[in-house]
C-alpha positions in Angstrom: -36.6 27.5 1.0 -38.0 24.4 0.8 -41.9 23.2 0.4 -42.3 22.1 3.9 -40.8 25.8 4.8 -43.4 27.0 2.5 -46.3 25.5 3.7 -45.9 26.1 7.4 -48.8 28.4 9.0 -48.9 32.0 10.4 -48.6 32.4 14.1 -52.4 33.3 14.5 -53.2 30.0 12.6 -53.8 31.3 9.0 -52.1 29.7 6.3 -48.8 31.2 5.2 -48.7 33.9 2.0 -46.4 31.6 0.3 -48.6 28.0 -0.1 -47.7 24.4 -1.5 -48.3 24.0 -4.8 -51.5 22.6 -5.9 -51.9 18.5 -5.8 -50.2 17.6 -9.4 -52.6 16.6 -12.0 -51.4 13.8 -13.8 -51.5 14.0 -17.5 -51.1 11.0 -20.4 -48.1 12.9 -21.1 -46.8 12.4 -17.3 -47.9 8.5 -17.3 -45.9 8.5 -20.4 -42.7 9.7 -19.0 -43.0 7.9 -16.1 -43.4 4.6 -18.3 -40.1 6.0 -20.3 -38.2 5.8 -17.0 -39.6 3.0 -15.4 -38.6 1.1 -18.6 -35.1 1.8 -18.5 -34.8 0.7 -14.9 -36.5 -2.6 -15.7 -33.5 -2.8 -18.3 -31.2 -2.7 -16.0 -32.5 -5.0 -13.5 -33.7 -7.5 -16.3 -30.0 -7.2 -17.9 -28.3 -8.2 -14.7 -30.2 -10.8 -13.6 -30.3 -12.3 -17.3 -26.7 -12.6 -17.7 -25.7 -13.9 -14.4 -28.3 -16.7 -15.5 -26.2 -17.4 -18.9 -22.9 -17.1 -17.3 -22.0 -21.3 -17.6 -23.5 -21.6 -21.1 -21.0 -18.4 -21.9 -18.3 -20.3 -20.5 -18.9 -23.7 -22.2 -19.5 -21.9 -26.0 -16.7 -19.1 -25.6 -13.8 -21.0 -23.8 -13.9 -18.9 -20.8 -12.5 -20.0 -17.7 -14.2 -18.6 -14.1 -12.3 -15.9 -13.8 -12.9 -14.6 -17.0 -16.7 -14.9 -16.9 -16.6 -13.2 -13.4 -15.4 -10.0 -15.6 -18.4 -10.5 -17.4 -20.2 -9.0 -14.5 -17.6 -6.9 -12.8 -16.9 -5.3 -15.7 -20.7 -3.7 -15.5 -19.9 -3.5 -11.6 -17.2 -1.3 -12.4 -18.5 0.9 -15.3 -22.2 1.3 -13.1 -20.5 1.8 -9.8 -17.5 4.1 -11.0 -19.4 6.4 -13.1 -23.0 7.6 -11.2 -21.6 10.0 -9.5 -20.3 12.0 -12.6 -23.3 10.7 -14.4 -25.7 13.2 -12.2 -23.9 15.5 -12.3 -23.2 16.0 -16.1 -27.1 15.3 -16.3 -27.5 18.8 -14.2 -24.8 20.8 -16.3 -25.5 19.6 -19.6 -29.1 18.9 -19.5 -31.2 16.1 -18.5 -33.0 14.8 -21.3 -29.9 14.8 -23.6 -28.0 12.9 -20.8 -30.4 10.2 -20.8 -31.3 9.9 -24.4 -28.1 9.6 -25.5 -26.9 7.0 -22.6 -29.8 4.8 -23.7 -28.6 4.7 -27.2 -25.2 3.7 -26.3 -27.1 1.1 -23.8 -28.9 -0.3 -26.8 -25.7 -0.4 -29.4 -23.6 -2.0 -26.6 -26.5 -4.7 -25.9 -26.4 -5.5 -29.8 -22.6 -5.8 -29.8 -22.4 -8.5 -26.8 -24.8 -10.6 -27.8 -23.3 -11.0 -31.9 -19.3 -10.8 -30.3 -17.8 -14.3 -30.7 -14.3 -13.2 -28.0 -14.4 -13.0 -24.3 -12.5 -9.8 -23.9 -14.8 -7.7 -26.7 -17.6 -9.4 -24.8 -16.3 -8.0 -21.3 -15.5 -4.7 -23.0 -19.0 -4.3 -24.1 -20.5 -5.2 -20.8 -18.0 -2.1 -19.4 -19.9 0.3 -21.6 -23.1 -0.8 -20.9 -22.5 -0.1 -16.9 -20.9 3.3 -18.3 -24.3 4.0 -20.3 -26.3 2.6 -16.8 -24.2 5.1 -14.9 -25.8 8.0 -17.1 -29.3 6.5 -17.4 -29.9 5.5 -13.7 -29.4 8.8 -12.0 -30.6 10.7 -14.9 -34.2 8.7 -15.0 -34.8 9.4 -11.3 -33.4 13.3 -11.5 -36.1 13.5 -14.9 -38.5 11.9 -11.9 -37.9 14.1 -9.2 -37.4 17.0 -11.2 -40.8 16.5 -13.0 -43.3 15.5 -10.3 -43.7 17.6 -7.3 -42.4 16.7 -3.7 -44.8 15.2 -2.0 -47.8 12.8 -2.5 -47.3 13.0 -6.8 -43.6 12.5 -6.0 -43.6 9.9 -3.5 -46.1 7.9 -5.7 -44.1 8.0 -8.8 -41.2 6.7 -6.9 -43.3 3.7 -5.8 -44.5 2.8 -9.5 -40.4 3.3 -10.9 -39.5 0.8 -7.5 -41.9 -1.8 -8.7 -40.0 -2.0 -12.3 -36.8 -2.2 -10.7 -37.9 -5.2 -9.1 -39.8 -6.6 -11.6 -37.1 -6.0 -14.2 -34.7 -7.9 -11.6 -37.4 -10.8 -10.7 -38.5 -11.0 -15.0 -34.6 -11.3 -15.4 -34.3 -14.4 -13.5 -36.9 -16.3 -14.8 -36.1 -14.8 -18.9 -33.1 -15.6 -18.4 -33.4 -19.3 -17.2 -35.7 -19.8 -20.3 -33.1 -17.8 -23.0 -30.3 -19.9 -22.0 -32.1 -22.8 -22.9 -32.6 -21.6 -26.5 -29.2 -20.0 -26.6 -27.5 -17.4 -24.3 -26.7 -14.4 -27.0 -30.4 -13.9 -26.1 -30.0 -12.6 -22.9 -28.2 -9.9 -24.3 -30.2 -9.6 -27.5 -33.7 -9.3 -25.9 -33.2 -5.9 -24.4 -32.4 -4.0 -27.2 -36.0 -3.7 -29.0 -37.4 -3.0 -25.8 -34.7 -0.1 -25.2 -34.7 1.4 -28.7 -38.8 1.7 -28.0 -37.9 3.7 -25.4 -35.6 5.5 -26.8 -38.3 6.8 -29.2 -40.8 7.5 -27.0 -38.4 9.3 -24.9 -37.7 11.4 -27.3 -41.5 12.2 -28.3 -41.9 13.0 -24.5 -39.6 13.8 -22.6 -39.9 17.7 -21.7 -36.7 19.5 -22.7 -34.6 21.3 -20.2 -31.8 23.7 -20.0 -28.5 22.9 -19.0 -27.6 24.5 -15.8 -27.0 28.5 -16.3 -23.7 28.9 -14.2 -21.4 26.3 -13.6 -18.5 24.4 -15.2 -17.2 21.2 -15.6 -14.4 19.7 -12.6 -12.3 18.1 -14.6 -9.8 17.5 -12.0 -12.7 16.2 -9.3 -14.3 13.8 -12.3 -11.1 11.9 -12.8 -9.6 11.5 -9.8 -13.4 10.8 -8.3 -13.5 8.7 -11.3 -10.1 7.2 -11.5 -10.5 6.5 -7.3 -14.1 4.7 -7.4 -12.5 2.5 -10.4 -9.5 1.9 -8.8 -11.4 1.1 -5.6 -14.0 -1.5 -7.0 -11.6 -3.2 -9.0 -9.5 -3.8 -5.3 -12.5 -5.2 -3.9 -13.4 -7.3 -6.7 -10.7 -9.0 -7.3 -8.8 -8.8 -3.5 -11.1 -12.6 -2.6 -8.7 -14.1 -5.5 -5.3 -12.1 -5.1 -5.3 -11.8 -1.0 -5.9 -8.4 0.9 -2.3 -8.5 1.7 -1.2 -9.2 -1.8 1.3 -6.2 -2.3 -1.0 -5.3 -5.5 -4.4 -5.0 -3.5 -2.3 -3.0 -0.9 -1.1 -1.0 -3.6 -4.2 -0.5 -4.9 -5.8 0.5 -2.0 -3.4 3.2 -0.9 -3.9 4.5 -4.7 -7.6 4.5 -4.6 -7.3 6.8 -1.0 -4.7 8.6 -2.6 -7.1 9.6 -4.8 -10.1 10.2 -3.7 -8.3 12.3 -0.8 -7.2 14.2 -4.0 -10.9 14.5 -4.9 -11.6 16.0 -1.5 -9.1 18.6 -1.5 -9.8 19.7 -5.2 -14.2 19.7 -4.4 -12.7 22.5 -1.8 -10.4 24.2 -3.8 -12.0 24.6 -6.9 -14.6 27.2 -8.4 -17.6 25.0 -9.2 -17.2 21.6 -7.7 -18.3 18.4 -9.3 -20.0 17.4 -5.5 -20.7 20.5 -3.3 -19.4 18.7 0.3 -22.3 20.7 2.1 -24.7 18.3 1.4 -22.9 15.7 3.5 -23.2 18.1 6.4 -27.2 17.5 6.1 -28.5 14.4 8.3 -31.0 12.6 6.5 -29.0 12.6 3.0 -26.5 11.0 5.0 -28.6 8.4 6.3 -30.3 7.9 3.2 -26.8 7.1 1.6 -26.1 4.6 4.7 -29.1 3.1 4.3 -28.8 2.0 0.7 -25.6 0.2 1.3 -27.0 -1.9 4.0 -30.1 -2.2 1.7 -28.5 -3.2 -1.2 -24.7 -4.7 0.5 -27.2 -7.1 2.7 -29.6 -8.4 -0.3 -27.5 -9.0 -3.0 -24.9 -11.0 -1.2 -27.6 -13.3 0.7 -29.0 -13.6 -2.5 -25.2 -14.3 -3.9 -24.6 -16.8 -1.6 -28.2 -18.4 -2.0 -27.6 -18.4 -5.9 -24.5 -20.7 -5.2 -26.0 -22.8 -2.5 -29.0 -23.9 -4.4 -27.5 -25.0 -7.7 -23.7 -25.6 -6.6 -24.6 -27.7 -4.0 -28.1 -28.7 -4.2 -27.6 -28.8 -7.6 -30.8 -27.2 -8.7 -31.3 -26.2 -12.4 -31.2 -21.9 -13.1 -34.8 -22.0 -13.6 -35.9 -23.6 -10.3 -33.3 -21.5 -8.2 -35.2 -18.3 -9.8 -38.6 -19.6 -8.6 -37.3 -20.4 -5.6 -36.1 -16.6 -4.9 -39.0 -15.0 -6.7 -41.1 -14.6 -3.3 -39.0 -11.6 -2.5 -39.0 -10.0 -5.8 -43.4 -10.5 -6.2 -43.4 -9.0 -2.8 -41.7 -5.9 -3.5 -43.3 -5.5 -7.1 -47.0 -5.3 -5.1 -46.0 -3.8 -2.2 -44.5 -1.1 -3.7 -46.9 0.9 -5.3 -48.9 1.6 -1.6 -45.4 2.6 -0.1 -46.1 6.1 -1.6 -49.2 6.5 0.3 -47.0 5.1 3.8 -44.1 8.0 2.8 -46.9 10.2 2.6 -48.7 9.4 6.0 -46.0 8.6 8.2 -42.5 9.6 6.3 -39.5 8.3 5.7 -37.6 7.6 8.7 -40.3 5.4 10.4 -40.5 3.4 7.0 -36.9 3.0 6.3 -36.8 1.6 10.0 -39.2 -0.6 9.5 -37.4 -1.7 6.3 -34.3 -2.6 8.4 -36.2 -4.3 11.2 -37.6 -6.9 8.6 -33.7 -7.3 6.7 -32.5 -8.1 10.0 -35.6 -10.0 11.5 -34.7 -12.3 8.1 -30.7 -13.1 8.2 -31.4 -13.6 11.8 -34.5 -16.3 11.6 -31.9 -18.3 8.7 -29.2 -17.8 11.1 -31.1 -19.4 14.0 -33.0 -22.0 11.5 -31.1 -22.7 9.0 -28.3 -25.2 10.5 -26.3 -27.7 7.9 -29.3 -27.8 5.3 -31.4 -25.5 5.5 -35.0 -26.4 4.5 -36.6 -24.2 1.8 -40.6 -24.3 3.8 -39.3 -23.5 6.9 -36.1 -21.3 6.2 -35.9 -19.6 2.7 -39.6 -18.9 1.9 -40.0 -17.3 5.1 -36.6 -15.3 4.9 -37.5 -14.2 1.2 -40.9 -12.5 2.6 -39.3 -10.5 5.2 -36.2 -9.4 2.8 -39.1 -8.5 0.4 -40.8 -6.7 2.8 -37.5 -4.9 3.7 -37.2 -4.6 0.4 -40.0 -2.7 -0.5 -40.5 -0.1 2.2 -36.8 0.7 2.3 -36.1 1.4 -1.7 -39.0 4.1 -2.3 -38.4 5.1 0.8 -34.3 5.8 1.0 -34.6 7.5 -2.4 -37.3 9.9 -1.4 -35.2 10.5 1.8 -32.1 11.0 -0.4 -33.7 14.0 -2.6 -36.3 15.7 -0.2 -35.5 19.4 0.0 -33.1 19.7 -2.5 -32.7 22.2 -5.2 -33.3 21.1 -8.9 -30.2 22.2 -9.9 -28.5 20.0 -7.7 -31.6 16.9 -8.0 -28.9 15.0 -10.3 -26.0 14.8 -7.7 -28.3 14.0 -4.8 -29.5 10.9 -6.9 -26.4 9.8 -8.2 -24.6 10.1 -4.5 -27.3 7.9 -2.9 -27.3 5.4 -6.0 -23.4 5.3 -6.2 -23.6 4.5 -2.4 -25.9 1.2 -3.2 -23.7 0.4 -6.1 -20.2 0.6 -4.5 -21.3 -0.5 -0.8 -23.1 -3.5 -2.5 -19.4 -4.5 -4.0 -17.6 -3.8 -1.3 -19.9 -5.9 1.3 -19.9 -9.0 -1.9 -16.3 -8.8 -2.2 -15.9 -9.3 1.8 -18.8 -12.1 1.7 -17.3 -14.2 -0.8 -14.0 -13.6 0.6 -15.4 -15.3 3.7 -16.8 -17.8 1.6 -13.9 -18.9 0.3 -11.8 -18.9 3.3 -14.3 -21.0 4.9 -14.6 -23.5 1.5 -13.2 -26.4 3.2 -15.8 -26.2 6.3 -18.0 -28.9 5.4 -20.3 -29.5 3.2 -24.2 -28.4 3.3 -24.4 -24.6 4.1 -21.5 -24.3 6.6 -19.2 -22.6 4.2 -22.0 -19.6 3.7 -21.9 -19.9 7.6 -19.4 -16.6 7.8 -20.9 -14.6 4.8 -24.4 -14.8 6.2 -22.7 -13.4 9.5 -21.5 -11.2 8.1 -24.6 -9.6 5.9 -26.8 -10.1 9.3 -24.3 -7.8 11.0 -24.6 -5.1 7.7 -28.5 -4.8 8.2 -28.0 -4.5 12.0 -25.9 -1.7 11.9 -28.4 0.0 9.2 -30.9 0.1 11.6 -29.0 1.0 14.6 -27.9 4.4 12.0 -31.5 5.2 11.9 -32.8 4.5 15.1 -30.6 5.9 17.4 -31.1 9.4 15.9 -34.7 8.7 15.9 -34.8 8.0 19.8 -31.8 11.1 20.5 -34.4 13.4 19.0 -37.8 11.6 21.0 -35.8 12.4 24.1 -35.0 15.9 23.3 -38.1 16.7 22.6 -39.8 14.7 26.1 -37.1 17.1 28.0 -38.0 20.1 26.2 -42.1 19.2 26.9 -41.0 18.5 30.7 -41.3 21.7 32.8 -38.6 23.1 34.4 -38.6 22.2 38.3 -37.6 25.3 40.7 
């Protein structure tokens, strides 16, 4: 039973025996978990954005050619994206705080390593097990969250203050990183590690200790061919834009990757304690939720791709001035986020992440009808930053409270890796079809008109978002109308 169950009143009007807890009171101690987790997601923000800052001075020092420094961030695509999934749910069978503390260290060791590693491959090897440690860390951190503050108001606020560090981390990395590369890029991969063995301590001082889950066992059928199948599947969409989609390899792959994650499907039904219980696809708004993130995150991070190429490929802008020039977005979300706790409270989730996709789409469609050859950053990108901040900000707090409302502790882990796994892997698989556009259209002109397709494209992704929430919205407005309607004789 869940709280809103619980809190519903008696027929006559009294309040139910069973009532909602009592409005959380929150503690130093609480602040300072909260500031553990809220750290680690600012790492992992500040990390990506850092690094795809440094990516030409890696390339010029270490000898690497375009391909290679592409790896360089797939590599964390693929360890990140591959792994959540089983990263929630070892955090519910082996215990949270373990999980994460341990993931953190290995995040730390593996940040030290790549910025002392003098060869391209060790270099791409550590980045792979620093998305494997992310993989543990980011579903962990929100199932410690949601685990440890209460649904509701104390929930729903927490989640606003860990979405503004997420942003921040992302917008700080920009701007860190266009400053670090100027004194030498090992930086960008050095600077994190303090900052996450301080965590790391404090985690440890406060973080409340839990039990691993009392029944259960580990799928170790479902993890690898869920594993193997993800991997298999975000490599093919990575690299398909340079091979072909009807290379006979990314074919290959991709009947592999089906293979096995139809494999997956069939064991999760077969098998005593699954690593995903399939039921909670059958529930609507985790669905939606999961749908939502990838047109969240597919949309923004390939816009902002193809902006980050536009602006110092073509206009030849320096790192530094490209990351101010994006920064609106990232400012936006970091204030607006803390009051979206408040809005989940007052008006829920559904009418927020709604409003969320209205401004996406509202901002792909005022570049598409604005931007033309060369688009001008007054009257075209400010303006389409501010409404992709805005989207920004009410749809992150809000998709992740919609992803883990009414579920069970035990299972708090797999409903926060699921939704962020979604993000990660629908945010590749969008990228990999936008720059495949992008470089299909390369000989289009020059200006913006090679974008022209990819920005398409992305507008199309946050349509189709919206139209997943809203048309269940208005099915269920009508249902109820006809059921308020009396019936005529």
């Amino acid at each position: 039973m869940t709280i809103t169950e619980t809190s519903q009143a008696s027929p006559t009007g009294a309040p139910a025996s069973t009532e909602a807890p009592a409005e959380q009171s929150w503690t130093p101690r609480l602040w300072g978990v909260l500031a553990v987790l809220c750290a680690v997601l600012f790492l992992d923000g500040l990390d990506v954005s850092m690094v795809g800052v440094a990516l030409p001075s890696i390339g010029t020092e270490l000898g690497l050619s375009t391909t290679s420094l592409q790896w360089i961030v797939n590599g964390y695509v693929l360890g990140y994206g591959g792994l959540l999934l089983l990263g929630g749910r070892t955090a519910d069978l082996l215990g949270r705080r373990r999980v994460f503390l341990i993931a953190l260290g290995v995040f730390a060791v593996a940040s030290l390593i790549g910025g002392l590693v003098n060869d391209g491959t060790l270099l791409i090897a550590t980045r792979f097990v620093k998305g494997l440690a992310a993989a543990f860390t980011a579903p962990t951190a929100l199932s410690i969250l949601t685990t440890t503050f209460h649904e509701g108001p104390a929930r729903n606020r927490a989640l606003s203050v860990f979405s503004v560090f997420g942003a921040s981390g992302y917008s700080s990395g920009l701007i860190l990183g266009g400053l670090l590369t100027s004194v030498g890029w090992r930086w960008t991969f050095l600077t994190p590690v303090p900052l996450a063995l301080l965590a790391l301590v404090v985690g440890i001082a406060l973080i409340p200790k839990d039990k691993p889950a009392a029944e259960g066992g580990h799928d170790l059928v479902g993890a690898i061919t869920l594993t193997t199948g993800m991997l298999l599947a975000v490599y093919t969409v990575v690299t398909a834009p340079d091979r072909g989609w009807l290379d006979p390899l990314t074919i290959g792959s991709i009947v592999v990757a089906a293979a096995l994650l139809a494999g997956f499907v069939i064991t999760e039904q077969k098998v005593r304690h699954p690593l995903i219980r399939l039921g909670i696809l059958r529930v609507g708004t985790i669905v939606r939720a999961n749908v939502s993130i990838i047109a969240l995150f597919g949309s923004y991070m390939s816009f902002q791709f193809m902006m980050t190429l536009y602006l110092q490929d073509v206009l030849h802008w320096s790192p530094l001035r490209m990351a101010f020039a994006l920064l609106p977005a990232g400012i936006i979300v970091a204030v607006g986020s803390p009051f979206v706790g408040r809005l989940i409270t007052r008006w829920g989730t559904s009418r927020l992440i709604i409003s969320s996709m209205v401004s996406l789409a509202l901002g792909y469609v005022w570049f598409l009808s604005t931007a033309g050859n060369t688009p001008n950053y007054a009257f075209t990108i400010f303006p389409t930053m501010i409404l992709l901040g805005g989207g920004f900000a009410f749809g992150f707090s809000s998709i992740m409270a919609q992803a883990t409302d009414g579920i069970e502790d035990s299972e708090q882990g797999l409903a926060s890796g699921l939704v962020q796994t979604s993000g990660q892997v629908g945010a590749a698989l969008v990228l990999a079809a936008v720059t495949a556009l992008v470089a299909t259209d390369s000989n289009a002109g020059g200006g913006f008109a090679p974008f022209q397709p990819g920005l398409n494209l992305v507008t199309g992704v946050a349509i189709v978002g919206l139209l997943f929430n809203i048309v269940p919205l208005l099915a269920l407005n009508r249902s109820r109308a006809a059921a308020a309607d009396p019936i005529e004789p």
